[in-house]
Each structure stands twice: as structure tokens, then as C-alpha cells.
N, C-alpha and C positions, 0 to 999 in steps of 0.2 A: 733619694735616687730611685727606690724602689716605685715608692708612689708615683714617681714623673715616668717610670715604663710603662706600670702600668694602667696610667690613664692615655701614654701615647697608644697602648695597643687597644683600648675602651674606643679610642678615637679611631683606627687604622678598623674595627673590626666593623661600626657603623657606616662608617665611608662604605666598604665592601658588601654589607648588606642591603643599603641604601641604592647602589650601584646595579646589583642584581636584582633589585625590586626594577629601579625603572626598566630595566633590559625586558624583564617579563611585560612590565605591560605596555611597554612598545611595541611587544611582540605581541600581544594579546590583540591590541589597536590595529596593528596591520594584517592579520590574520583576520580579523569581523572585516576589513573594509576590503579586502579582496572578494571574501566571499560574496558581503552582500552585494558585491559591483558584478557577480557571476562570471567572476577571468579565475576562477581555480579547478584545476582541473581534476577529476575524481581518478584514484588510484586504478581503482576496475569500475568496465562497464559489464553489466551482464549480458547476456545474449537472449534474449526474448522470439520466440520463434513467432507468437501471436498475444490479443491479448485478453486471450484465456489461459497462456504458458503458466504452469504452478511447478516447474522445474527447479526453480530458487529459492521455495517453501520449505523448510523440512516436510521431512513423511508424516512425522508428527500429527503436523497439523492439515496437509492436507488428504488425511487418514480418516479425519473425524469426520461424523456425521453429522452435516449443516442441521442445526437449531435455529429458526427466526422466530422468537418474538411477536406476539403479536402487534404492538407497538413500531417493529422496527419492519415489519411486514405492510403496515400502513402506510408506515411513510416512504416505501419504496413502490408498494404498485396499487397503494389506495385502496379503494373495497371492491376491485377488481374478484371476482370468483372466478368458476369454469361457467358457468350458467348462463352469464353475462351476454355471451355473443350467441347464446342459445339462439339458432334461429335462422338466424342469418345463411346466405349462401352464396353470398358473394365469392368467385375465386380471380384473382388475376391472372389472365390468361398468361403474363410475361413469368411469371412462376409457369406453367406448362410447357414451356419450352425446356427440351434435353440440355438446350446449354446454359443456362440458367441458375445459379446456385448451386445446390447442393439436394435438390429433388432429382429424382429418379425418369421424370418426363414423363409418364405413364398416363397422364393424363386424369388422374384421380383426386378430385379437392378433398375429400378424404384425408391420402396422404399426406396432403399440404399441413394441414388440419393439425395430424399428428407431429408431423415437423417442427411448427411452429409450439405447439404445445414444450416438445421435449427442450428448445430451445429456452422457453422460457424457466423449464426447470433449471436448464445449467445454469442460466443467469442468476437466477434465484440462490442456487446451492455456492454460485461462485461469489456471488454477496453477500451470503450468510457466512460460509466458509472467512471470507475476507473481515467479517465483522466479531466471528466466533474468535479466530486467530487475535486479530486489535484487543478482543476482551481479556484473551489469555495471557496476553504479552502485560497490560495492564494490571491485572492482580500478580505477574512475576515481578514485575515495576515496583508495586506497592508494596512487597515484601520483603524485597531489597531493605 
């Protein structure tokens, strides 16, 4: 008598685990084919004002001071220097116009000159920064 229970309950507890296995990966299966069909909807979206916004960053990281690599300096503006466009003096007149960007209309290529310059460093700092950050995230990953 004893052994007939307890192989009924041997039997009752495999059913029950057996059961909960498939439920999970039913659920696992429906869950990957929603996603990858792109009909799930994300809990929050964030608010992006522009898309140099580093709002959603910790301060952390966007504290630090961009490091590029000479390597990773290449492969984003080549062997680009300052020296490069030595020379030249070309300016677009549609840059000279007061309503135009974000120059001052003064009428100075100069200006322009420096604009583009300072431009080019955000971009820089905001792709080092963005590369610095992926790096740091990845040795916290690895240490896990």
C-alpha cells in the first residue's frame, strides 16, 4: 500500500513538472515570436529632445572625458587632421545668411571655420563618449 502511494505521488509530481516545463516554453516561443514580428510594445519610451540629448545617460558617464583611440579615431574620420583643408577658402554664401543655421550672419568665413571645427569636436566627444560608455558597460558585463 505504501509503495502504490508513493509511486502514485512519483507519477502526480512528473505530470506537474512536465506541465510547467511545457507552459514555460510556450511562453518563451510566444514571447521570441512577438517580438521578432515587432507588434510588442515597450513599457517606456524616452523623450529625446535631439540627437545629441545625453539626458538618459547617467552623469557617470557622461562626466567622463572622451578618450578615442587611435584605431577607433581612424575608423571614424580616416586621416583627416586640421591641416587638411589648409588653404582653401571656399565659404558658402547660403551659410551667410542671418537665417541660416546657427551662424551669427556676420558675414565672416572665419567664423564659419570655427563653427564647423567646434562641431566636429562634439561629434567626436559624442562618439568617443558613446564608445567610452559601450566599453565600460562591457568590462561591468564581464565581471558579472
Amino acid at each position: 500500500m505504501c509503495v502504490c502511494v508513493c509511486v502514485c505521488c512519483i507519477v502526480i509530481l512528473i505530470f506537474i513538472i512536465t506541465f510547467i516545463i511545457i507552459i514555460i516554453i510556450t511562453t518563451v516561443i510566444i514571447t521570441v515570436a512577438v517580438f521578432s514580428a515587432g507588434k510588442a510594445t515597450t513599457p517606456w519610451v524616452p523623450h529625446v529632445a535631439s540627437s545629441l540629448d545625453t539626458s538618459q545617460f547617467d552623469q557617470e558617464f557622461t562626466s567622463m572625458k572622451p578618450v578615442v583611440s587611435p584605431g577607433v579615431r581612424e575608423a571614424y574620420f580616416g586621416s583627416l587632421n586640421d591641416s587638411s583643408f589648409e588653404g582653401f577658402s571656399f565659404v558658402d554664401d547660403s551659410m551667410m545668411t542671418s537665417g541660416s543655421g546657427s551662424g551669427s550672419g556676420s558675414g565672416s568665413g572665419g567664423n564659419h571655420y570655427q563653427q564647423a571645427q567646434q562641431m566636429m569636436q562634439q561629434a567626436g566627444s559624442v562618439r568617443s563618449g558613446a564608445a567610452t560608455m559601450m566599453a565600460g558597460l562591457s568590462q561591468s558585463m564581464n565581471r558579472r
